[in-house]
N, C-alpha and C positions, 0 to 999 in steps of 0.2 A: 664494520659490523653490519652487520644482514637484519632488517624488519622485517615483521612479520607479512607484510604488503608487499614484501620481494619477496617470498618463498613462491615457486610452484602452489597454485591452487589459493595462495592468498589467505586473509585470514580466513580461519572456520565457521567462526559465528555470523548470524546472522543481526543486524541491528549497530548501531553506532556503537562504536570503543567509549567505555567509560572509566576504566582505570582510574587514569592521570585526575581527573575532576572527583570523582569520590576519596579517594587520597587528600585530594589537596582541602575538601571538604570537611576530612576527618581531621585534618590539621587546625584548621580555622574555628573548629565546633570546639575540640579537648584538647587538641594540641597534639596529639596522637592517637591513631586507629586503636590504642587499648581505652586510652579517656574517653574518645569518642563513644564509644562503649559503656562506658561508668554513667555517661551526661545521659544519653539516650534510654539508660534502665532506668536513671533517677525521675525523668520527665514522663516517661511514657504509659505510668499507672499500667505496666503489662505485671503481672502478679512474679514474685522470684524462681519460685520452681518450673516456671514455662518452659518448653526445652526451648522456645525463639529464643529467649536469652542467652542460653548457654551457647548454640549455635553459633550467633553473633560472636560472640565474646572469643568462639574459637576462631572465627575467620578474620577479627579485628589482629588477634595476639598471630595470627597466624601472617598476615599481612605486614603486620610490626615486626615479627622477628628474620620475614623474608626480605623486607630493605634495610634493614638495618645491622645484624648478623649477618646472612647472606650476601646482603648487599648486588641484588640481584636488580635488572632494571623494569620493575614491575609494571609499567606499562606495555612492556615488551614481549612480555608472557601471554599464552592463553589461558593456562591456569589462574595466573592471578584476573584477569577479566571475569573468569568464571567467578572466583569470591566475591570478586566486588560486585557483579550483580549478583547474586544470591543476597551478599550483604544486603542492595538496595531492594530485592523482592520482600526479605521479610520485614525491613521497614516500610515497604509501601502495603505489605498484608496488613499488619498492626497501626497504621495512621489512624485510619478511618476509624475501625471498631478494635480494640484491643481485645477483646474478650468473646471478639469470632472474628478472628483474621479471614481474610479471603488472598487464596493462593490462585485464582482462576484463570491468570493471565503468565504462571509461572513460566509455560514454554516460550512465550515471547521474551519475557525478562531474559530469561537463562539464555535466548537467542539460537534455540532450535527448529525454532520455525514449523514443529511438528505435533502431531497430539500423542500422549502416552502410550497408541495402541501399537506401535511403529511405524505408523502407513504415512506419510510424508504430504502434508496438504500445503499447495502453491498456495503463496500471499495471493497470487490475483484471482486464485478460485475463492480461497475464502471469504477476500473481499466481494466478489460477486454473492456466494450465499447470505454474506451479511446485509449488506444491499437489497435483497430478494425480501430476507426477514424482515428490513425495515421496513420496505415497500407493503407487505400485506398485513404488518402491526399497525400502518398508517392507513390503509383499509380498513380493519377493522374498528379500528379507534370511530373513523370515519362514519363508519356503518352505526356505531354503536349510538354516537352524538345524536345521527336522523332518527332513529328508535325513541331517543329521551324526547326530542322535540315534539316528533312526534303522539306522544304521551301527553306531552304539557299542553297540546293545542288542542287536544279532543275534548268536547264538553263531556261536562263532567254532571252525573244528578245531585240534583242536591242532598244534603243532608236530613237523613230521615227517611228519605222516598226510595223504594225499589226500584233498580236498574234499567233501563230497558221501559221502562213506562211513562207515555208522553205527561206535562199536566193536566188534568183533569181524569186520566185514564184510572181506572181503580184496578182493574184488573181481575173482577168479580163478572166478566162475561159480560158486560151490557151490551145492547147494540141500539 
């Protein structure tokens, strides 16, 4: 038997295999990728008519009746890889906030390495532009701090008195 690590061109995705560990996760959690499923709608206060739900539910049974009917060796698939993250993207969407998931990191999950437009952006380009952003959010941040200090140290007039005029000055022209 031939793995996907021995074909010509290697696996397709981009990102570690997680198959085998979500599988075995969904075993440990319900005892089966459809429990698993049952446990996760009952804990995760996401409302019932969500389509995440239903989603999940298809890719757990769909998981479930691929090793088990099938009897296929779902590590060894890229299709089954593809479910099993998707499985883990929209749990990792719904952890945080149930009731605004954030899908913003799905091409990496899914392990396309690319953004929706088609156009194919290198990890080390991106990692450069993110770097770039960090760099001038840390700037800014920076700039913004000396601005407040700035503020805090200037004397201030006091309360009652108009701006800009020393003590004693009234401001009625004398000389």
């Amino acid at each position: 038997h031939m793995t996907q690590d021995e074909l010509p061109g290697g696996f397709p995705l981009e990102g570690p295999r997680t198959c085998l560990q979500v599988l075995k996760g969904m075993v440990r959690v319900g005892g089966s990728p459809e429990m698993s499923n049952l446990e996760w709608r009952r804990t995760s206060r996401i409302p019932d008519g969500d389509r995440a739900v239903y989603e999940d539910e298809v890719i757990c049974l769909s998981l479930q009746f691929l090793a088990t009917v099938d009897q296929v060796n779902l590590p060894n698939l890229v299709g089954a890889e593809l479910l099993c993250r998707r499985h883990q993207l929209i749990r990792e969407a719904y952890r945080l906030s149930p009731s605004a998931p954030d899908y913003s990191a799905s091409d990496w999950f899914m392990g396309w390495g690319r953004r929706r437009t088609g156009q194919t952006v290198q990890p080390t380009l991106a990692a450069y532009v993110a770097e770039q952003l960090k760099h001038e959010a840390y700037i800014a941040k920076e700039s913004r701090k000396a601005r407040e200090e700035k503020m805090l140290k200037a004397p201030r007039a006091p309360k009652g008195s108009p701006q800009g005029l020393s003590k004693g000055d009234t401001g009625a022209g004398s000389s």
